[in-house]
C-alpha positions as CSV (number, residue, x, y, z in Angstrom):
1,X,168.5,-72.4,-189.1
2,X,168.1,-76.0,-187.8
3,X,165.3,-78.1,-189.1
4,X,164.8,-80.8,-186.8
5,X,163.1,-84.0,-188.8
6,X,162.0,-87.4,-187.7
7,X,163.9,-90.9,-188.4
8,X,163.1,-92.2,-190.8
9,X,163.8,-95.3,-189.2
10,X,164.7,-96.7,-186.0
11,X,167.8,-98.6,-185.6
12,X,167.9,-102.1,-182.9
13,X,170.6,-103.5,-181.8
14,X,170.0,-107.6,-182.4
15,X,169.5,-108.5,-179.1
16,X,166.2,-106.3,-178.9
17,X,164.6,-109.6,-180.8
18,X,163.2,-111.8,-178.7
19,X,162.0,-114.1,-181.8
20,X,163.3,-116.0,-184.9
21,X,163.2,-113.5,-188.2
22,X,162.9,-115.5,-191.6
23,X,164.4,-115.0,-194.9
24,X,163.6,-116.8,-198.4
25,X,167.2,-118.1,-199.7
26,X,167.9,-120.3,-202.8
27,X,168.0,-123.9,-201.0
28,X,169.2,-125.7,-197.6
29,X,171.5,-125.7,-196.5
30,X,171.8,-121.8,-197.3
31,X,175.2,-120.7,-198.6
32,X,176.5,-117.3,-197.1
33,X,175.7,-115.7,-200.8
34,X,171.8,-116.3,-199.5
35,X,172.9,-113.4,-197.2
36,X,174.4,-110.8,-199.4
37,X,172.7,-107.3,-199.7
38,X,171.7,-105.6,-203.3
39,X,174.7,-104.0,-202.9
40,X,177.2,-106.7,-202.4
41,X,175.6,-108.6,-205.4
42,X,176.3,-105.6,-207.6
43,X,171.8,-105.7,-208.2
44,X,170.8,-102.4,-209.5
45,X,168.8,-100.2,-206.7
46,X,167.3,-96.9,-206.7
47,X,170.4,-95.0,-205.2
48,X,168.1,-93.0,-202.8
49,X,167.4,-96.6,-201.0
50,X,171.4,-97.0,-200.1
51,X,170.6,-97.9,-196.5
52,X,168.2,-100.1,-197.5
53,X,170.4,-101.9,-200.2
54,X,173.1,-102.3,-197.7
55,X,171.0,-104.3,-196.0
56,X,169.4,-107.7,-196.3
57,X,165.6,-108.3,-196.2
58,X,164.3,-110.5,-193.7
59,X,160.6,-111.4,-192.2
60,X,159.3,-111.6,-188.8
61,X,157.0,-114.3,-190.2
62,X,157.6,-117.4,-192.1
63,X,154.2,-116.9,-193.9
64,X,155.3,-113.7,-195.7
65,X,159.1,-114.9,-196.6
66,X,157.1,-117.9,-197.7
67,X,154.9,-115.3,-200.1
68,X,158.0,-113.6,-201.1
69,X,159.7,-116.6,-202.3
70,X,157.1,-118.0,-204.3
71,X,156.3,-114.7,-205.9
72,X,159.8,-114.0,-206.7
73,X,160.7,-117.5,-208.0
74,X,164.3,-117.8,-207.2
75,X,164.3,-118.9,-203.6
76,X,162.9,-122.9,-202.7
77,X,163.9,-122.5,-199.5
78,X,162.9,-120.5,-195.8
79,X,165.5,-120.3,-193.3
80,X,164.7,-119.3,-189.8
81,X,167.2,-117.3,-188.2
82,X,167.8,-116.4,-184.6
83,X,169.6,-113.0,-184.0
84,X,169.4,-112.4,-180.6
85,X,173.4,-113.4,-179.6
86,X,174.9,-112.0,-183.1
87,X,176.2,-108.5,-183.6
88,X,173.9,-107.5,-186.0
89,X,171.2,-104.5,-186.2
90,X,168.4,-104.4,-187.7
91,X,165.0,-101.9,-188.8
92,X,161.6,-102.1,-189.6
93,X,161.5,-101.4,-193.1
94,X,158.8,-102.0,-195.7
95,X,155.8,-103.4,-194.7
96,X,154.5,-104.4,-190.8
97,X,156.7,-108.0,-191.5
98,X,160.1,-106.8,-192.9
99,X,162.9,-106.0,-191.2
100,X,166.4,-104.9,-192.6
101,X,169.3,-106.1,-191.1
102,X,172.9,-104.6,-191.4
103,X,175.5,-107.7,-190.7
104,X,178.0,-109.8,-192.3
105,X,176.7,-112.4,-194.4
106,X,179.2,-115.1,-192.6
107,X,177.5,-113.7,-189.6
108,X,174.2,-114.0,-191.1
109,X,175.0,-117.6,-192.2
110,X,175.5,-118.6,-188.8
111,X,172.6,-117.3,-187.2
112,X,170.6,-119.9,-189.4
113,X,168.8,-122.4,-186.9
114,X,166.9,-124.7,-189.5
115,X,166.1,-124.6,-192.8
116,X,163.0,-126.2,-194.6
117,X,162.5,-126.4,-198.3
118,X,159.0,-124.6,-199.8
């Protein structure tokens, strides 16, 4: 018996972005570290969210990485990142502005096109 289910979610390759994404990081310039996933950084996650934690949370808006980082209190800083050229993939995930992308933080780290303390 095969049970066909949906995705969960839908995997892009980077150059399906034709905009900057945004991520709240701990000060400019960002260090690669700003870039690491739960995972890398050894944070506890619920292990049913492995794909996720892989992955490093990003914005489509500067407005809601803005929101994240004040809330969260551990980033002063927005970087604007553009992914189009990098080999990177990415998801919606979360809510209608977060993304998840899979990538490198050196890759990550060089994606970054300006950064502008909060």
């Amino acid at each position: 018996m095969s049970i066909e289910t949906p995705p969960i979610h839908l995997i892009y390759a980077a150059a399906a972005f034709d905009r900057p994404v945004y991520r709240a990081v701990e000060r400019c310039p960002p260090t690669s570290k700003d870039f690491l996933s739960y995972e890398a950084l050894a944070r506890r996650y619920d292990q049913r969210a492995f794909f996720l934690a892989i992955g490093v949370s990003m914005h489509t808006t500067r407005q809601q990485s803005a929101a994240v980082a004040r809330r969260l209190r551990d980033f002063g800083a927005i970087a604007t990142l553009d992914l189009r050229d990098a080999p990177v993939v990415w998801a919606h995930t979360g809510g209608p502005d977060h993304i998840t992308v899979w990538a490198p933080a050196g890759v990550l780290s060089e994606c970054v096109v300006q950064c502008e303390e909060l």
